[in-house]
C-alpha positions in Angstrom: 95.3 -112.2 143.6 95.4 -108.5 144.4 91.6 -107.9 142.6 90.4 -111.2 144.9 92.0 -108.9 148.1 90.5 -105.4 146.8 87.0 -107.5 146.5 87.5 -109.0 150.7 88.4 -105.6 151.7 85.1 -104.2 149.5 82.8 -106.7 151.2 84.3 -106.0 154.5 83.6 -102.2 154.3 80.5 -103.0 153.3 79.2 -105.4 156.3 80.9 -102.9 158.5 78.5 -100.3 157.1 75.4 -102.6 157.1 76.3 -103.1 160.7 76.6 -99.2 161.4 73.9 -98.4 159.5 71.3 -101.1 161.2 72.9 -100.0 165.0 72.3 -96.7 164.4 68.7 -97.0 163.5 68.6 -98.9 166.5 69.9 -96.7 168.7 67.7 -93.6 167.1 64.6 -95.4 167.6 65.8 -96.5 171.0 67.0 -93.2 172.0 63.6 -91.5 170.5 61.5 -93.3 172.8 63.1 -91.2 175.8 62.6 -88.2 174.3 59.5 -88.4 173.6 58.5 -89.4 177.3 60.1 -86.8 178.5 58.3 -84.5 176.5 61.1 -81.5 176.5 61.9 -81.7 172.3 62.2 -83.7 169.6 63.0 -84.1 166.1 60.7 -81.9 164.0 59.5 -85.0 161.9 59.0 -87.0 165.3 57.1 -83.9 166.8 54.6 -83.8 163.9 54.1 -87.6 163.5 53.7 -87.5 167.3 51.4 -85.1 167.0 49.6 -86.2 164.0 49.0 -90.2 165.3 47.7 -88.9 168.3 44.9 -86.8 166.8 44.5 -89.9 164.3 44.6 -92.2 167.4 47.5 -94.4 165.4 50.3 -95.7 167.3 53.5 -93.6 166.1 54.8 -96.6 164.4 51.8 -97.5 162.3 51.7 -93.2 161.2 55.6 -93.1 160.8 55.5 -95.8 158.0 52.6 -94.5 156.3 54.2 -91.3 156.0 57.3 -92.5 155.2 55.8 -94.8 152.0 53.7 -91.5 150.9 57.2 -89.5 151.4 59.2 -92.6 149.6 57.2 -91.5 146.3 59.1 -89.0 145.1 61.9 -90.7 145.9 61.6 -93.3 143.7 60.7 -90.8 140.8 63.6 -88.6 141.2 65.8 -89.6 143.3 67.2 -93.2 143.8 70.8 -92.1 143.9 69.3 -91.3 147.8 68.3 -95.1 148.3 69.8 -98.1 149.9 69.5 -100.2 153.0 69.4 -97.2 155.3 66.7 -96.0 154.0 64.5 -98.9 154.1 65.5 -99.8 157.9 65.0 -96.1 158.8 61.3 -96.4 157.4 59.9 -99.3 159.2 62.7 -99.6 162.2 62.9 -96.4 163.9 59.2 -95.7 164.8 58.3 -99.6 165.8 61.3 -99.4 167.8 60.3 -96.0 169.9 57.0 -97.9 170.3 58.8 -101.1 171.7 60.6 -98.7 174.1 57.9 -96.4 175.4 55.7 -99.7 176.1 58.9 -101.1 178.0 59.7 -97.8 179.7 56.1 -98.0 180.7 56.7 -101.4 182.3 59.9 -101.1 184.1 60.3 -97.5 184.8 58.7 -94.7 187.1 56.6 -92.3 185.6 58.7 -90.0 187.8 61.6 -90.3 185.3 60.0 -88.6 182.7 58.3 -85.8 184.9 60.5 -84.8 188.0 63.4 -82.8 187.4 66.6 -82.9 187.3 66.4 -86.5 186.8 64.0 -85.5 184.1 66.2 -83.0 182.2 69.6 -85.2 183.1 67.9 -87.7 180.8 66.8 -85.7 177.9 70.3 -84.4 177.7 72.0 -87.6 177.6 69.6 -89.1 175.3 69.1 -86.4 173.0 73.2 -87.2 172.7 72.6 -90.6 172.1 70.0 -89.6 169.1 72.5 -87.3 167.8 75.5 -89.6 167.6 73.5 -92.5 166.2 72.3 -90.2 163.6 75.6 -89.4 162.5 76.7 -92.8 162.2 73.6 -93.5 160.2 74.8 -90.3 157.5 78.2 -91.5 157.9 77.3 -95.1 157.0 76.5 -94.4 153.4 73.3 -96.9 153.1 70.8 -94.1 151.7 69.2 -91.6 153.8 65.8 -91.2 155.0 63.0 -90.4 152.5 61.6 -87.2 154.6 65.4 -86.3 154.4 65.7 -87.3 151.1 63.0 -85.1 150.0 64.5 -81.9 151.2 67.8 -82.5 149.3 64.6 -83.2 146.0 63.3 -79.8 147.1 66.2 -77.9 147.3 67.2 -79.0 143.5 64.0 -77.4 142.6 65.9 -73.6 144.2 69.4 -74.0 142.9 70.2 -70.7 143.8 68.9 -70.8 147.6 71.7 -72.6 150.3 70.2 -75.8 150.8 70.9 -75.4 155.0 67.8 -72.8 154.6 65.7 -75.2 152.6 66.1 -78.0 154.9 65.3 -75.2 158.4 62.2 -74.2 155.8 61.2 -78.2 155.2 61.6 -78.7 158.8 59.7 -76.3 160.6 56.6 -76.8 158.1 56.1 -80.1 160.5 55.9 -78.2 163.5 53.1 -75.8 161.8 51.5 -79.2 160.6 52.0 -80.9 164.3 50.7 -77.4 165.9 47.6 -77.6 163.5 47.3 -81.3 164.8 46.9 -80.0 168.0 50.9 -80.4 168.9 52.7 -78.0 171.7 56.4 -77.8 170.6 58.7 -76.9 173.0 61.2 -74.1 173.1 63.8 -78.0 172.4 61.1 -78.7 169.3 61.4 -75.2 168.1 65.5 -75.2 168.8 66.0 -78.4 166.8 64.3 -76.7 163.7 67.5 -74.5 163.2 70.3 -76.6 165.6 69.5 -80.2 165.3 70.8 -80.9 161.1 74.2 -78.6 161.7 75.2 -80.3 164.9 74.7 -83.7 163.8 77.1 -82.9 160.3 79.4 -81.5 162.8 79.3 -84.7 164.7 79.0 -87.0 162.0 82.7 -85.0 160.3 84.4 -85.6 163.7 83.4 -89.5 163.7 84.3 -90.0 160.1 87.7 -88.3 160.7 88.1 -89.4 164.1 86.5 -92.6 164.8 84.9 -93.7 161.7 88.1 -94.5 159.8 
């Protein structure tokens, strides 16, 4: 009786963490299609695959998951301790989503939003909260990570004896050199994110697990 309850409570947990990890996807890709209209910062990975589908004419979708199946490579070699749901759902979901937005956004919404400040700068900061929260409740949910994230933690293996918080700023801002080189302009947010962007969302993603995600 007590292994059948051990089991419900297992599958529980575990729906509650497809359900976090799926939401959170959601709401990056959702939240990544304001930033990117607004055009003040994003993500290092978004700013080069922005960058790089424009030059290539692509949409960003289409580029994200051909990147992200190149990327998935030597994931599958070396490591598929890194792989699960997440990271699947973070490959084809979050840049078909942004794309859904942006054309919505395009429909519904002023271009005024994304140009005039404050309202402009108002909306990058609540957004660029938004991406950050459902970030760390995509970590948190424990479904596999990301395989351009997954990488770094590959790289870093390969320099045991360098901190892996300097390989993953290293690994990060060789995608703004590749956007700039695709003809990218990061902003002084693009370049901030390089060094900012992974600490604060592990220092997010520890106060929801102790806080909220319990």
């Amino acid at each position: 009786m007590q292994t059948i309850l051990t089991h419900l409570k297992l599958d529980k947990a575990h729906r509650r963490n497809i359900a976090l990890c799926l939401g959170a996807v959601f709401g990056m890709g959702f939240f990544l299609s304001f930033l990117i209209l607004c055009g003040l910062g994003t993500d290092p990975f978004t700013f080069m695959n922005v960058s790089v589908s424009d030059r290539l004419h692509m949409t960003f979708g289409n580029w994200q998951l051909l990147l992200n199946v190149f990327l998935f490579i030597p994931v599958i070699l070396k490591g598929r301790d890194q792989i699960g749901l997440g990271t699947l759902a973070n490959m084809v979901g979050i840049g078909y989503i942004s794309d859904f937005f942006r054309w919505l956004w395009g429909q519904v919404l002023p271009e005024t939003v994304f140009t005039v400040f404050p309202v402009r700068a108002v909306l990058f900061a609540v957004t660029l909260a938004g991406f950050i929260v459902s970030a760390a409740v995509y970590m948190n949910a424990d479904m596999g990570v990301a395989p351009f994230d997954a990488d770094a933690t590959l790289l870093s293996r390969l320099f045991p004896r360098i901190p892996f918080m300097f390989v993953r700023m290293a690994w990060d801002a060789s995608t703004i050199v590749i956007g700039m080189l695709c003809g990218g302009i990061p902003t002084a947010g693009a370049v901030i994110m390089v060094f900012a962007l992974d600490p604060i969302i592990t220092a997010v993603g520890n106060f929801l697990r102790k806080k909220v995600l319990i």
